[in-house]
C-alpha positions as CSV (number, residue, x, y, z in Angstrom):
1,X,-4.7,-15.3,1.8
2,X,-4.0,-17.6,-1.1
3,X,-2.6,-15.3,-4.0
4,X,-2.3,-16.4,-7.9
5,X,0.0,-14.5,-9.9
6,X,-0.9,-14.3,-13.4
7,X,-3.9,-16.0,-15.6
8,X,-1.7,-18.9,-16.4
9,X,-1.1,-20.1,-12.8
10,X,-4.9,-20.1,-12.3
11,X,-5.4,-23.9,-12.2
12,X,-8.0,-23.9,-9.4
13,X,-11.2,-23.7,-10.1
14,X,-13.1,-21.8,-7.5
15,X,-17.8,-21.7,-6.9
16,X,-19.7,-19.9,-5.4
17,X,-17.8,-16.8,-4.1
18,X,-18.1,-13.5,-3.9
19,X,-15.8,-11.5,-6.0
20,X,-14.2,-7.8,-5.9
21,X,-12.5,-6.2,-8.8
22,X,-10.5,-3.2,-9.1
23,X,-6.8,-1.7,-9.0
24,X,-7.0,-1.0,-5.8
25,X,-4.0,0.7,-5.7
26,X,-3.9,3.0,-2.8
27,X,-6.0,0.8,-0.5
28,X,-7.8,4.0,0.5
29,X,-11.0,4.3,2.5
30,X,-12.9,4.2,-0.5
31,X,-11.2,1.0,-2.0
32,X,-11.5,-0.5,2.1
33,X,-15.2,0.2,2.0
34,X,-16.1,-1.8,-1.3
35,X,-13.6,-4.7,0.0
36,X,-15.2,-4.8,3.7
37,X,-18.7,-4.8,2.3
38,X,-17.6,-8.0,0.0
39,X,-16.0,-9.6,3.0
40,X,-19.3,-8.8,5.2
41,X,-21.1,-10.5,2.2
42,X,-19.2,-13.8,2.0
43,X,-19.1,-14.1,6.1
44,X,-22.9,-14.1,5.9
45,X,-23.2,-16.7,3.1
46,X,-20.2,-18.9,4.7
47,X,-18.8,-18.4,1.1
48,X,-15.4,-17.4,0.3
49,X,-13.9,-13.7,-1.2
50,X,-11.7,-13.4,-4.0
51,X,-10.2,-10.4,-5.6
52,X,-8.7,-9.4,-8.8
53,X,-6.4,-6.9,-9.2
54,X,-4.2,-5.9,-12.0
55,X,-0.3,-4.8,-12.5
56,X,1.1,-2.7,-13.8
57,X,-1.6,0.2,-13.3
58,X,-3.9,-0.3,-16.6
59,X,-3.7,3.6,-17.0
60,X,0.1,3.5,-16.6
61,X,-0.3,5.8,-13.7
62,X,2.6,5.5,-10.8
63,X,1.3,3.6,-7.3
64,X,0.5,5.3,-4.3
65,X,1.2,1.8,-2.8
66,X,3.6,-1.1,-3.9
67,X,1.4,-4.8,-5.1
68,X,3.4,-6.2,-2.4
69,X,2.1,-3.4,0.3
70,X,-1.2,-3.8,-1.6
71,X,-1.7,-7.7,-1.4
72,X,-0.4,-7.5,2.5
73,X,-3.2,-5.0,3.0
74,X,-6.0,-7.0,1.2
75,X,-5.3,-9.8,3.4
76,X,-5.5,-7.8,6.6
77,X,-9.3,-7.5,5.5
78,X,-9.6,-11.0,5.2
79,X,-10.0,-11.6,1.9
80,X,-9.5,-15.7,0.8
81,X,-8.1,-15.4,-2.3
82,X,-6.5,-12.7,-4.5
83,X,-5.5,-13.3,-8.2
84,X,-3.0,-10.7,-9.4
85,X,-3.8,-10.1,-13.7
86,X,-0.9,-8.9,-15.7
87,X,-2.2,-6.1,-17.2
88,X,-0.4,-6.5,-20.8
89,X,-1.0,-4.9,-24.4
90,X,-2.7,-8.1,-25.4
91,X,-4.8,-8.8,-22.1
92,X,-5.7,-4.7,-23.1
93,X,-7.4,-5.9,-26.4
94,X,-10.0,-8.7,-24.4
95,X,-13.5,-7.8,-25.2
96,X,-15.1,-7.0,-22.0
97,X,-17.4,-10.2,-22.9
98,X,-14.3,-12.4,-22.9
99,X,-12.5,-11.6,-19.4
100,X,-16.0,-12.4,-17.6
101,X,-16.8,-15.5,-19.5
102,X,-13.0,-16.6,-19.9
103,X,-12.0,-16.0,-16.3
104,X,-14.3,-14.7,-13.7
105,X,-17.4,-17.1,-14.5
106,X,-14.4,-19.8,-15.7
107,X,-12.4,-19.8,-12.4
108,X,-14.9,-18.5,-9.6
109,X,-18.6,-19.0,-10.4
110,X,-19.3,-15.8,-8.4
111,X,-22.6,-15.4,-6.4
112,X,-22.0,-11.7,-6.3
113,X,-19.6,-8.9,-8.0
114,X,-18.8,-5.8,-6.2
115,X,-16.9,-3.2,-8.1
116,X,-16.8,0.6,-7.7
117,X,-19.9,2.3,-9.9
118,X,-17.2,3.7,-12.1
119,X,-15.7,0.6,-13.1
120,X,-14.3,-0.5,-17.1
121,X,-13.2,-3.0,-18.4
122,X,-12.4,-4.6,-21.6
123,X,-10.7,-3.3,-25.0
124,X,-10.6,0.3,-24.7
125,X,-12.9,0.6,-21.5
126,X,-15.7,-0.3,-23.2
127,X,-17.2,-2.6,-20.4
128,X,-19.0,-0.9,-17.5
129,X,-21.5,-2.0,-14.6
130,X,-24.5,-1.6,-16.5
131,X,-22.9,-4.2,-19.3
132,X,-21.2,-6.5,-16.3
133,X,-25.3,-6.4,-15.0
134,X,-26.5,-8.0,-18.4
135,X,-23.3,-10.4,-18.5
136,X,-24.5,-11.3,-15.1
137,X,-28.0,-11.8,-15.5
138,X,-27.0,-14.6,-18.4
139,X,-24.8,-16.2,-15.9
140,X,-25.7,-16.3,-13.0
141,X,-24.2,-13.8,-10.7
142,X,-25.4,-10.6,-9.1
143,X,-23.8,-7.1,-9.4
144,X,-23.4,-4.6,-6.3
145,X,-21.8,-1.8,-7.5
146,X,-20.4,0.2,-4.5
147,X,-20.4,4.3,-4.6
148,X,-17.1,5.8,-4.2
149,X,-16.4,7.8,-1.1
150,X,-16.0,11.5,-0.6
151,X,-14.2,14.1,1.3
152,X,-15.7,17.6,0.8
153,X,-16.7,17.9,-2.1
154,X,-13.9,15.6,-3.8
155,X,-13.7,11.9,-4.2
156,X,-11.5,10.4,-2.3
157,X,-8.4,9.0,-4.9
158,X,-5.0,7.7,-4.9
159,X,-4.4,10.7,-7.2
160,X,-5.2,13.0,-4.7
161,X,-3.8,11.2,-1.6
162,X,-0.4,10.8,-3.5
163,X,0.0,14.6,-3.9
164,X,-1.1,15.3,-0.3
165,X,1.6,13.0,1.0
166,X,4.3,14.5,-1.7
167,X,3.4,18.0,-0.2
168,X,4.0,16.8,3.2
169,X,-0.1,16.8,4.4
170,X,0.3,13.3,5.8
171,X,-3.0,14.3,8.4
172,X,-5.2,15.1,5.5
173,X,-3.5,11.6,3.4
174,X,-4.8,9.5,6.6
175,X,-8.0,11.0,6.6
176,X,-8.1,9.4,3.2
177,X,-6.6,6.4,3.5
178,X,-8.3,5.5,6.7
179,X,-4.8,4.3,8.2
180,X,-1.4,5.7,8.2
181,X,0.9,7.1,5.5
182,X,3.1,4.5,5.4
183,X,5.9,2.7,3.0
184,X,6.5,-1.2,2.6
185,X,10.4,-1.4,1.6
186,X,13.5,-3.9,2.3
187,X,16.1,-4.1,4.4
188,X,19.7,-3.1,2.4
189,X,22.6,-2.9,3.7
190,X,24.4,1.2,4.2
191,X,27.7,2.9,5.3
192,X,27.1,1.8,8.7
193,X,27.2,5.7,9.7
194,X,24.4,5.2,12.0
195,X,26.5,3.1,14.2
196,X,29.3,5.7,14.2
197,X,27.1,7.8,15.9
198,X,25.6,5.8,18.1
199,X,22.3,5.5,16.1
200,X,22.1,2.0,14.4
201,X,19.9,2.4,11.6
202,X,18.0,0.2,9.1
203,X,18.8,1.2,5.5
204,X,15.3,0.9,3.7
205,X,14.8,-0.3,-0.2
206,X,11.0,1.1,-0.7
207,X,9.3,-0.8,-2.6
208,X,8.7,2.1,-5.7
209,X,6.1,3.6,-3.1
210,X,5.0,7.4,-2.5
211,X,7.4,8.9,-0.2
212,X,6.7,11.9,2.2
213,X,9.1,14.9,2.2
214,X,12.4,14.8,3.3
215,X,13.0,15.3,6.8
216,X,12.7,13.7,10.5
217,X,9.4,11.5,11.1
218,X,8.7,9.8,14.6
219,X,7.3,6.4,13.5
220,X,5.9,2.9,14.2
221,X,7.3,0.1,12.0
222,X,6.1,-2.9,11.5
223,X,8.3,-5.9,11.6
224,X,7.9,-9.3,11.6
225,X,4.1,-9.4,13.1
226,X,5.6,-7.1,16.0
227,X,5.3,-3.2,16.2
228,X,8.2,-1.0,17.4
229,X,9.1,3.0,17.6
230,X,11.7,4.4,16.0
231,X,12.7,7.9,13.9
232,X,13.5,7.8,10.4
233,X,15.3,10.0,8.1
234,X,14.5,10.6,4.4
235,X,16.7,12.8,2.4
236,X,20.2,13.1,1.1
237,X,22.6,13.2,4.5
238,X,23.7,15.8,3.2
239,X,26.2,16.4,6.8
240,X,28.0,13.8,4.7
241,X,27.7,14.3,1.1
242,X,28.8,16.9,-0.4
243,X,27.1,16.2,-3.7
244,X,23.5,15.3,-4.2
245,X,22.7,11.7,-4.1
246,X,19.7,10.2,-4.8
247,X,17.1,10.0,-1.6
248,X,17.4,7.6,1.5
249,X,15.1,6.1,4.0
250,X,17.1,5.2,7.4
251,X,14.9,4.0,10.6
252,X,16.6,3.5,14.0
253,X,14.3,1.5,16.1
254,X,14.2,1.8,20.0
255,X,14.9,-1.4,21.9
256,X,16.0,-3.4,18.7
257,X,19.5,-4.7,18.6
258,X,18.9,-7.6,15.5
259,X,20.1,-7.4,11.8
260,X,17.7,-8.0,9.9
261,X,19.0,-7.6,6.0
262,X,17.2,-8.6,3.3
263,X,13.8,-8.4,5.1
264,X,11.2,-6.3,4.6
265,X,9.3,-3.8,6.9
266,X,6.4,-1.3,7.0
267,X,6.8,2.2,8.5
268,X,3.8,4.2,9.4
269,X,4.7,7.6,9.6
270,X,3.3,9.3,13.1
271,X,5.1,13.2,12.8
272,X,7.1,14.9,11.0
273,X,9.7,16.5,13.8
274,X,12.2,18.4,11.4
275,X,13.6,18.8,8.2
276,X,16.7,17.5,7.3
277,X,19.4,20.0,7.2
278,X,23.7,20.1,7.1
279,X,25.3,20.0,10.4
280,X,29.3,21.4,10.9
281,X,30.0,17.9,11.7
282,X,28.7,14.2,12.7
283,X,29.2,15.4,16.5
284,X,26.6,17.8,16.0
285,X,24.4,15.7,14.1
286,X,24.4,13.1,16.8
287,X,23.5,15.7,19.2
288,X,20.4,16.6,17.3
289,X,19.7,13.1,16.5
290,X,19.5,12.7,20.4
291,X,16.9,15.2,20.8
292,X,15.0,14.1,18.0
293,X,14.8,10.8,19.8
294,X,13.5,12.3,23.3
295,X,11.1,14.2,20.9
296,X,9.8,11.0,19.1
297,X,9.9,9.1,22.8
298,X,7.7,11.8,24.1
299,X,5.3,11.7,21.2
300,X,4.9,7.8,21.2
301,X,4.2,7.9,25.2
302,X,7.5,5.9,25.8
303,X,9.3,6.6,28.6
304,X,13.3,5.3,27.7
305,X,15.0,4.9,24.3
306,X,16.3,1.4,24.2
């Protein structure tokens, strides 16, 4: 997926494609639905899909997903092009009028638009789909605005899913989401305590992501293309520290022996198997940390931990 960063790098001019807009920014089922149809679309017409996106959050509300996890998601659904809109004070003040004239007709000469049926846009929200409909009638494009998904009798949300995932519901979050909880972050380097212990663990920067609570998770992460099991640990090592510290993510992977610093990864969470808790001393911790691997190996049908 081709991505453009900010109005100014749009030099390419793009026709006849079929065009999403939204945040986006949990990628949940409902935001997968509208993006699948568009892709659907475009594969029928042998056109391509572009979508636009904004960052920060136009609300100022906190992701449930990082742009980076978000763009690496929008591309798994095969989406051409992406162009990323700094949402600014000044782009805030645009008449609705000017950002489809000025960049969507401009830049893409769409065929079709899908957004959700609640979308705004424009100076103080004053754009919606029934304006985008009359915009589009005058040039040239077709509107499909797409119904948001529920579950129960609630819409699915990014709101929502984030506080299922803080309180530690991470079944309920994938119902939402459609996939699993999981956090994009990067390789840093630690205190090398893992490999004291005999656990060799990957130090993980998220990338200002929704974290599940602390504790013990059996887990798949995704590195480099390739998917390998592991355990990882959120919380404060507290066997260690005697004083709060701020939160960490550690993974150990099974059958991985590379360092990979400065890299990035994405770990799906599979089960939660403990919390964290103080041990009398590393020995004992690295006995637990031993059957939290047999328990993870059991749970993710493996047979040996590498």
């Amino acid at each position: 997926m081709k991505t453009i960063f900010g109005l100014s790098n749009l030099k390419e001019k793009f026709k006849d494609t079929i065009v999403m807009i939204g945040v986006f920014d949990g990628m949940h089922r409902g935001h997968r639905y509208l993006i699948e149809r568009a892709v659907r679309a475009a594969r029928a017409l042998h056109k391509k899909t572009v979508a636009i996106t904004f960052d920060p959050h136009p609300k100022g509300q906190p992701y449930l997903i990082s742009l980076a996890h978000r763009l690496k998601v929008i591309a798994e659904l095969g989406v051409s092009a992406c162009l990323v809109i700094r949402f600014s004070q000044q782009f805030a003040k645009s008449p609705p009028e000017s950002f489809i004239r000025d960049t969507l007709v401009k830049f893409f000469h769409p065929l079709y638009v899908f957004v959700g049926d609640n979308f705004r846009f424009g100076y103080r929200a004053q754009g919606d789909v029934a304006l985008l409909k009359r915009l589009g009638k005058l040039l040239g494009f077709q509107v499909r605005p797409v119904r948001e998904l529920g579950a129960g009798r609630k819409k699915i949300s990014s709101q929502r899913i984030r506080s299922l995932i803080r309180a530690g519901s991470l079944k309920k979050a994938e119902e939402l989401l459609g996939r699993r909880v999981s956090v994009l972050g990067t390789v840093i380097k630690g205190e090398s305590r893992g490999r004291i212990l005999g656990y060799r663990t990957a130090n993980i920067d998220p990338h200002h992501e929704v974290l599940p609570k602390p504790g013990v998770y059996a887990v798949k992460v995704l590195y480099n293309e390739k998917e390998y099991n592991g355990i990882c640990n959120i919380g404060r090592r507290p066997t260690f520290n005697s004083q709060e510290e701020p939160l960490n993510i550690e993974v150990h992977l099974f059958n991985f022996r590379k360092d990979i610093y400065a890299e990035d990864m994405e770990i799906k969470f599979i089960r939660k198997l403990r919390d964290e808790k103080k041990f009398p001393s590393p020995s004992f911790l690295s006995i637990q940390l031993k059957e939290d691997s047999r328990n993870a190996l059991r749970l993710l049908n493996l047979k040996r931990v590498g």
